[in-house]
C-alpha positions in Angstrom: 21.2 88.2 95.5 20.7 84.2 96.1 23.1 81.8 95.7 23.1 79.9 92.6 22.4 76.2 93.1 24.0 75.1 89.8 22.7 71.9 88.1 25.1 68.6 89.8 21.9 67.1 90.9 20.1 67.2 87.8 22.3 65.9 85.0 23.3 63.4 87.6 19.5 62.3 87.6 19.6 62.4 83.4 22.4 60.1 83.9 21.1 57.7 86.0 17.7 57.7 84.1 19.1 57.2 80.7 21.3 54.4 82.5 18.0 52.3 83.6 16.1 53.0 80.3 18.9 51.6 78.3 19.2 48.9 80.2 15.6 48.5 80.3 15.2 49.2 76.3 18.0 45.8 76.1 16.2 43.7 78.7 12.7 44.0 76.8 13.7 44.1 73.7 12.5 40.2 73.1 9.6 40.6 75.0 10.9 38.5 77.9 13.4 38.4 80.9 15.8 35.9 80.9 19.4 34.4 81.5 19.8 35.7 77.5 19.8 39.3 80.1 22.6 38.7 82.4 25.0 41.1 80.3 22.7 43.7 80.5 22.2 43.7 84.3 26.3 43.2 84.5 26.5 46.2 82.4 24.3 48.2 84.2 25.6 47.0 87.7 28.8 48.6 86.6 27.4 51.9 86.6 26.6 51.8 90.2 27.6 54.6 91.3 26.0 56.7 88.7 22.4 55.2 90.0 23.3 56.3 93.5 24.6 59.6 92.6 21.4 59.7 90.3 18.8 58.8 93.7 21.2 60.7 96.4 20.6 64.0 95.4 17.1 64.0 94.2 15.4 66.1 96.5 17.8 69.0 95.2 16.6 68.7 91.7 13.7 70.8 92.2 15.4 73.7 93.6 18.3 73.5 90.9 15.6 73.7 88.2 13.6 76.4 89.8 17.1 78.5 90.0 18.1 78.0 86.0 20.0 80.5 84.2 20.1 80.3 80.4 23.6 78.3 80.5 22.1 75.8 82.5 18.8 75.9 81.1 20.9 74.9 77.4 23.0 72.5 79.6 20.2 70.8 80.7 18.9 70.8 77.2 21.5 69.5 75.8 22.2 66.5 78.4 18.4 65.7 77.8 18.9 65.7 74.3 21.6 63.0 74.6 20.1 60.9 76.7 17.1 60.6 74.4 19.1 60.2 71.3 21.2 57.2 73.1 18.0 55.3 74.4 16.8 55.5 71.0 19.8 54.3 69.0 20.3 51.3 71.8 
């Protein structure tokens, strides 16, 4: 039987892409980019390390989702699910 590669990679690629379309969401909100946007880049530059951790382990994400079993096909689900819901309520 083949080892199970689990699911690290992807949520940490949820995170980091709910992360930048927050952020994003803020920065466009008026239509324009300007100093009124500092806090938001601040904001997302303390969350650093979840963009790298998001970009590092990309090229696993394919092979974790090709190996899902039902837990972390709902896990994925789920995470998905709340990253939706929070770029829509920000």
């Amino acid at each position: 039987m083949a080892e199970e590669k689990g699911i690290k990679e992807t949520l940490e690629l949820i995170e980091g892409l709910k992360a930048l379309a927050i952020a994003t969401r803020a920065v466009l909100k008026d239509g324009k980019l300007n100093a009124a946007d500092l806090p938001v880049l601040l904001d997302l530059s303390k969350k650093y390390q979840v963009l790298v951790d998001a970009v590092a382990g990309v090229k696993d994400v394919v092979p974790e989702v090709k190996d899902l079993n039902t837990t972390e096909l709902a896990a994925l689900g789920a995470a998905l699910l709340d990253a939706f819901k929070a770029v829509k309520e920000s």
